[in-house]
N, C-alpha and C positions, 0 to 999 in steps of 0.2 A: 482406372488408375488413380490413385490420391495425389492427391496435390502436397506439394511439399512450403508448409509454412515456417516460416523464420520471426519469432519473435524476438526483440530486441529491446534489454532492458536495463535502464540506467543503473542497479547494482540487484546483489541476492542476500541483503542484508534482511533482518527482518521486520515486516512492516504490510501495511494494507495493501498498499500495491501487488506487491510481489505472493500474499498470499494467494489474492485472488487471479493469478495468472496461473498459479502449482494448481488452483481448483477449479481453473476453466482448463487445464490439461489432464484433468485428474478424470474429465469427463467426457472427455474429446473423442469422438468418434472414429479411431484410426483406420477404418476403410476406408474413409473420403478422406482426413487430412494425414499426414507426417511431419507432423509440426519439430521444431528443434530451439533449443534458446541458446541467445546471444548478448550476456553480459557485459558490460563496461566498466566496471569496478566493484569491489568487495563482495564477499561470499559467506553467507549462510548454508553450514555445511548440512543442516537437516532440510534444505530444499535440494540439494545436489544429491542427496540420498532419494531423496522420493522420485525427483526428476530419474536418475538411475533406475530406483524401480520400477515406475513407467517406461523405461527403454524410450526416454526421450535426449537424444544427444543436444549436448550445451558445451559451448565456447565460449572462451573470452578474448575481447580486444578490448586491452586498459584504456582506456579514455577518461580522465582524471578531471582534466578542462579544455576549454572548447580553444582558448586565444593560448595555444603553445605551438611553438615553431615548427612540430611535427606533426600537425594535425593532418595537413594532408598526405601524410602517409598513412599515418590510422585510417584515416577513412578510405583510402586504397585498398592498405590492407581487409578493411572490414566487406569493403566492396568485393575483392578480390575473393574473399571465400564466402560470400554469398551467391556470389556466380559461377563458382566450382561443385555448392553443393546445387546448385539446379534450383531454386526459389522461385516461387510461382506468387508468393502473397509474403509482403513482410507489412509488421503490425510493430510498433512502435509504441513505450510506455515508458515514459519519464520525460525530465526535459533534455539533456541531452541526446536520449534517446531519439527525441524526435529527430533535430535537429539533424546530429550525424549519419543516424538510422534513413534516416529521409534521400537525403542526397547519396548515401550509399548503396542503399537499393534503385534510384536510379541511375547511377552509375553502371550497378548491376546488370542494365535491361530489367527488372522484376517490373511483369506488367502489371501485379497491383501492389500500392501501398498503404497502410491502414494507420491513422495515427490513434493516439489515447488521452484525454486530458482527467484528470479526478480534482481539479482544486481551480481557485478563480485567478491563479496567477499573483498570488498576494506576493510571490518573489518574486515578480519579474523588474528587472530596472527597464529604463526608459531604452535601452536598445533590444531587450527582448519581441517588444514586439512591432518594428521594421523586421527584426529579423525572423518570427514567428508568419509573419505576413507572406513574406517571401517563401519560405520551407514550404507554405498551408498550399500554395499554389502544383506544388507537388505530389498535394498526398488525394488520393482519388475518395477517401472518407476521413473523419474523424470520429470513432465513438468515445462518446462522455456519459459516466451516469447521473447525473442530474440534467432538471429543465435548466435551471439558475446558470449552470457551466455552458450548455449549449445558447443561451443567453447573453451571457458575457464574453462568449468567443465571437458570435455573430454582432457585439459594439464594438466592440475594442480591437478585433481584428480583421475583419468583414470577411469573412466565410458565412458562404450564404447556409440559407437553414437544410437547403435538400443535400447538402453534404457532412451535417450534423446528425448523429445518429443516437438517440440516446438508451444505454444498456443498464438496467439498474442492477446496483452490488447484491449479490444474491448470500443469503445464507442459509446455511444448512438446515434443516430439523434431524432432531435427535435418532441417531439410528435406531429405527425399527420401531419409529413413534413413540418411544420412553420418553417422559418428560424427565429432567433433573431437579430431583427434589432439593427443598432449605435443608433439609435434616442431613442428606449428604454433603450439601455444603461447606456447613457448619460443622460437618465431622473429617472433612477432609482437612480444615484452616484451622480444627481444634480450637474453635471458639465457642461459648458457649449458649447452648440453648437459646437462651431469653435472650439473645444481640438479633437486632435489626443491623440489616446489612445494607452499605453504600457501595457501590460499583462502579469499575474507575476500570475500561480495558482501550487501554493504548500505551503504546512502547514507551521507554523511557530516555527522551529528547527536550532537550531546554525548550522547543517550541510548543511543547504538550502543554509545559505550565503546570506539573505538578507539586512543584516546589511549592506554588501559591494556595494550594490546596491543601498542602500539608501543613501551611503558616495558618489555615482557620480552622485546622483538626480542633486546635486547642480550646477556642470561643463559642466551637461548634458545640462539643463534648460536656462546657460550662450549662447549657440551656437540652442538652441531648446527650445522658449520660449514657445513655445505653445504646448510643453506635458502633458500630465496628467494618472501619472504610477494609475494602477488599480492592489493588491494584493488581489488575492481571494485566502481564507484560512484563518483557526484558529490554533491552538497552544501556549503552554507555552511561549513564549517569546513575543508573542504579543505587550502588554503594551510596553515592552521594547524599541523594535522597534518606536512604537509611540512617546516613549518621546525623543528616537534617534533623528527621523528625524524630531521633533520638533525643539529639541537643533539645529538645525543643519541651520532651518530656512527654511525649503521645505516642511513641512507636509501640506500646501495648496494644493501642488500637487500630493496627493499622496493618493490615497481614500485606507482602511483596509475596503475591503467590504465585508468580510466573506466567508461562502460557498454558497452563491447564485447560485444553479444548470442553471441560466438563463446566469449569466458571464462566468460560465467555459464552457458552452456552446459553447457563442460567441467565445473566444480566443482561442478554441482547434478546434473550425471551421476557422482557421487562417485568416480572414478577417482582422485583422489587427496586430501588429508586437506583437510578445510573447518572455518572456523568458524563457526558459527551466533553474531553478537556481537551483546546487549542488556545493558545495564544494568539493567533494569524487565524483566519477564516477558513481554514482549508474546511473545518463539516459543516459550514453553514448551509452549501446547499442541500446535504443529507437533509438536514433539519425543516429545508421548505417543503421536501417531498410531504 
């Protein structure tokens, strides 16, 4: 009989996280597990489509913020239909997620709970973690994929290490062993031939810091005329960026080429130079692997 799992994830916007949850379900075993997801705010509707396609059922309980007068009904509520659909294992990804995810599956009875962390806590204020401390005592694991994260969980919050689990972010290879060549790259962004290409893949969010990357297109360009930056990704400030580096007189060199699974392909197969961009540390501990 499978077990029935409940992941519970702070939104289905689009971003690392939530990608690699659609591609740890994309691979899931469904004779042992019946996993389902459980959202808290905003929807990316090409993950609700795939999820669909997988014939994996996903709900929402809005959970906006954690200090509102109603929270303890949300987390009843959340409670309330994870112990309707029968949850055997609920797994947790984000920070609210943990949080309410946590206490609502024990509220549940769910006898096991799994948390998630991906970053070192660069946002947490000074009551995150009393109250991280508290939550951690609940949850029977936490996987993280770095050493550095499982690291900084076990000073700053003392979770001891045998309940640190560390899972590293997998990516794909190209299906069917095809590598993705420069030439289709470069035929895809309609740039030309002779451009050496710079790669840039993360969403577009004031904490990425792409803005500041766009402000040295220009000085870059003076000493390297023959680059040509490639931004794959979407996000809220998009536009902005564009009439940025418009204003700025560089937007020729600079293709916005969305999520094209064919770019992010090439530039995280390092064939040619990338930028890992954060403002906040959230990839430094990729970077120590």
């Amino acid at each position: 009989m499978s077990k029935n799992i409940c992941y519970i994830i702070d939104n289905l916007h689009t971003g690392g996280m939530q990608h690699q949850l659609v591609k740890l379900l994309s691979h899931m075993d469904m004779s042992i597990y019946n996993p389902s997801v459980c959202y808290l705010s905003e929807i990316n509707t090409d993950y609700l489509h795939t999820l669909n396609e997988l014939r994996i059922k996903s709900f929402p309980v809005e959970i906006l913020k954690l200090c509102t007068p109603n929270i303890l009904i949300k987390l009843l509520s959340l409670s309330s239909k994870l112990r309707k659909a029968d949850i055997h294992i609920a797994h947790t990804y984000g920070t609210h997620a943990h949080i309410v995810g946590t206490l609502a599956a024990r509220f549940a009875g769910i006898p096991i709970v799994v948390g998630s962390r991906r970053d070192l806590g660069v946002k947490f204020t000074k009551l995150h973690y009393p109250v991280y401390r508290f939550i951690n005592m609940f949850v029977d694991r936490t996987m993280v994929n770095s050493n550095a994260i499982k690291h900084a969980i076990k000073c700053t919050e003392g979770m001891p290490y045998d309940k640190l689990e560390v899972v590293y972010n997998g990516v794909d290879k190209p299906a069917g062993g095809k590598i993705v060549e420069r030439s289709s790259v470069l035929q895809s962004l309609g740039v030309d031939e002779g451009k050496d290409l710079i790669g840039v893949v993360a969403n577009f969010h004031l904490w990425k810091g792409h803005r500041y990357l766009i402000d040295a297109v220009k000085d870059i360009l003076n000493k390297h005329p023959n680059l040509h930056f490639v931004l794959v990704g979407d996000g809220p400030i998009k536009n902005k960026l564009v009439t940025h580096a418009s204003s700025l007189g560089v937007l020729h060199a600079i293709s916005f080429a969305g999520t094209r699974m064919m770019l992010w392909r090439y530039f995280l197969s390092l064939k040619s130079v990338y930028f890992l961009l954060s403002l906040k540390v959230f990839q430094t501990p990729y970077l120590n692997q």
